[in-house]
N, C-alpha and C positions, 0 to 999 in steps of 0.2 A: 504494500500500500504506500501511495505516495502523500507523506506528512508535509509536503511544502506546495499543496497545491491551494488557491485560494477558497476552492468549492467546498462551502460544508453544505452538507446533503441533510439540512432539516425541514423538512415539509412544513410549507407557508399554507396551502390551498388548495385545492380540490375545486375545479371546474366541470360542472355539468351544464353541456349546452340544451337545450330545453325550446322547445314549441314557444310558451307562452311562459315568462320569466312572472307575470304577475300572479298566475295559476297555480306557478310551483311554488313563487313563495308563502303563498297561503298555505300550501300543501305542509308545506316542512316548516313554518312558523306553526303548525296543528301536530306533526308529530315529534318536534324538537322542543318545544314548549317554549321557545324563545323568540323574539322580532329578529328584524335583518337589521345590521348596522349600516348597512347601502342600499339604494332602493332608487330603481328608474327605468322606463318605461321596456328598458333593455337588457337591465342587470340587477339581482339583487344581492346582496352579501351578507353572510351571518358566521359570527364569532362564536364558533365551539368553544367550552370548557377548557381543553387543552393547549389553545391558543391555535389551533390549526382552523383554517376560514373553507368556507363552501360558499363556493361561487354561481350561480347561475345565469348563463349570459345564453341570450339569443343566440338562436344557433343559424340565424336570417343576418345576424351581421356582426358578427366573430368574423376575423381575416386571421389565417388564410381560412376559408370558407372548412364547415367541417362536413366531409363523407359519408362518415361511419354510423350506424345507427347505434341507438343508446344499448344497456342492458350487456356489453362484452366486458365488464368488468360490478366488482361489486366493491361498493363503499361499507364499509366495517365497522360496527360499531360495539365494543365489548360492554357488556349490563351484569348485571349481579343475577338475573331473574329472567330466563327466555319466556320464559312462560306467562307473565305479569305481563311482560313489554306486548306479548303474543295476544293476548285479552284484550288490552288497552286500545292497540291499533283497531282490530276487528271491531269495536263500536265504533270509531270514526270509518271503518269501511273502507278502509286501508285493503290493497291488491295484497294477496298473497300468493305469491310464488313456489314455494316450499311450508309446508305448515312445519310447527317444531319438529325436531328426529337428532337424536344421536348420530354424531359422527365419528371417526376417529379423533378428533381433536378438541371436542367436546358437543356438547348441546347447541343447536343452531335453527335460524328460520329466515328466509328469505321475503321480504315484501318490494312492490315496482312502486315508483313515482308514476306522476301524470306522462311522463315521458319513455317509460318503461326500462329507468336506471333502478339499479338493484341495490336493494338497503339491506345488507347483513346483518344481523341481530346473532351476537352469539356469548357464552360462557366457556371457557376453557376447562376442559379437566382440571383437577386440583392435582396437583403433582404430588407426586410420596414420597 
């Protein structure tokens, strides 16, 4: 590993480009329980806990222009509780993609946005 290189690799943010930026932030202002710190007709911004930001920017006018459709990766979010978080969504009628299930790496359940990006919900094994 190169110790003299200027790049520290700590993740600032997380961009999801998005149909409609004012649809999703309702979406995730409902299941993050938080407002956005940025907000416009094209982007909105909201400050995670951990100081790591999620971004949503139109994906009609992001340059370079984006391709790809959503859902090829999933955003991860570690909880105390799969199964609370798992309840809680399904009255707001939150998409479910995976209902909870044991995996090798512990307890997990996948839910879509309005855009059909993938929200991970998961607890790790308790290690021995």
């Amino acid at each position: 590993m190169n110790t003299n290189t200027p790049f520290k690799p700590n993740l600032g943010f997380i961009l999801l480009f998005v149909e409609n930026p004012k649809k999703s932030s309702l979406f995730y202002q409902d299941i993050l329980g938080i407002k956005p710190i940025e907000e416009s007709p094209t982007f909105g911004m909201f400050a995670l806990p951990n100081s790591v930001m999620l971004g949503l920017w139109s994906k009609y006018t992001t340059e370079p222009r984006v391709e790809a459709p959503a859902g090829a990766m999933d955003i991860c979010f570690p909880v105390d509780d799969v199964d609370e978080i798992y309840e809680a969504w399904g009255k707001k009628h939150v998409t479910i993609a995976q209902k909870p299930t044991d995996m090798d790496f512990g307890r997990t359940f996948v839910a879509l946005d309005p855009d059909g990006h993938r929200i991970r919900i998961y607890k790790l094994h308790e290690r021995q």
